[in-house]
N, C-alpha and C positions, 0 to 999 in steps of 0.2 A: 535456471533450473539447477537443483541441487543434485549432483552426479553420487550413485550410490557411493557410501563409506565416503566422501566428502560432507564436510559441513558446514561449507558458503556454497549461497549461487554463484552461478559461471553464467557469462554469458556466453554460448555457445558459437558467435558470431565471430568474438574473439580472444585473444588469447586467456589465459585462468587471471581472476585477480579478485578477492574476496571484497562479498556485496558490504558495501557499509553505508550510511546516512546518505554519502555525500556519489552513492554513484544509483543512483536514484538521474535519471538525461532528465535534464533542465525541459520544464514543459511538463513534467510527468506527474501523476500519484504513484508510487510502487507501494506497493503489498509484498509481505514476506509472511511465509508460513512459520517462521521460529524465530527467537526474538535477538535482539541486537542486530538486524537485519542477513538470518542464514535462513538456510533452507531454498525454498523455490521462492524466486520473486518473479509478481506478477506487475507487467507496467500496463498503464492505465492513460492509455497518450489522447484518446479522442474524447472531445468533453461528452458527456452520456450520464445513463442510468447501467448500472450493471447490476445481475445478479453475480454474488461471490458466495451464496450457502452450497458450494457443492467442492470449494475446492479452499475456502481462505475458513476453516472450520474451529479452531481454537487457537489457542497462545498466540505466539505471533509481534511483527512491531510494522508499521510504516513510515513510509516519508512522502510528504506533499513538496513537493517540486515545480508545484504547476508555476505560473508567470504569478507575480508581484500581485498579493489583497487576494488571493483564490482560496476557496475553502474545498471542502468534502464532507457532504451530510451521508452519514451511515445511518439504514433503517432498520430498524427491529423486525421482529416476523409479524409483526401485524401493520407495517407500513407507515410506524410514524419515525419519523425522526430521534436518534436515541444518543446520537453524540455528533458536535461539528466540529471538523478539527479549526483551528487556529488559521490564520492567514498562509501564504507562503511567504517562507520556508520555513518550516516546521519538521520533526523529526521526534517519533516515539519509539523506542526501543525495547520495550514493554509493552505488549497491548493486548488486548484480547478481543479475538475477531469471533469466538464463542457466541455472542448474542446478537453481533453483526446479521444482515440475508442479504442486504445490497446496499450499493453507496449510486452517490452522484456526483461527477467532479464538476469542475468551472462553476462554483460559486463565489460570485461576487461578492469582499468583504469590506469593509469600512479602512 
């Protein structure tokens, strides 16, 4: 969670240390609300379907972390499929979660 007038997430748990690619816990998707991974990060640990139109709304970066060959299909507002990211581990620093409405982790990639 990004603490007012700071601009990395903190993990609340424990002590301050700015969010970046690589602190994304092994196993995860994280989602950041602002790019180069600041703002609030959301970790995404249990494989599913999530909706994210209410809190992961524009600009933005993630990092896929999940185990080795895993993807995340993100869906548009009408339910199809509109970007997969790449195997793990991967990392976007730039993104736009703007036309994002949900993802799905633990997909299996080649």
């Amino acid at each position: 969670m990004a603490v007012p007038s700071e601009k990395y997430a903190r993990d609340l748990r424990t002590t301050y240390a700015p969010a970046a690619s690589d602190s994304c816990p092994y196993g995860n998707f994280c989602g950041y609300t602002g790019s180069a991974y600041t703002g609030d990060e959301y970790d995404f640990y249990y494989c599913g379907y999530y909706d994210t139109s209410s809190y992961l709304l524009s600009g933005g970066s993630w990092s896929n972390n999940q185990t080795q060959h895993r993807r995340v299909y993100m869906y548009g507002s009408r339910g199809t499929v509109i970007y997969t990211t790449p195997n793990a581990f991967y990392h976007t620093a730039s993104g736009d979660w703007g036309p994002v409405y949900d993802l799905k982790t633990c997909i299996t990639g080649a």
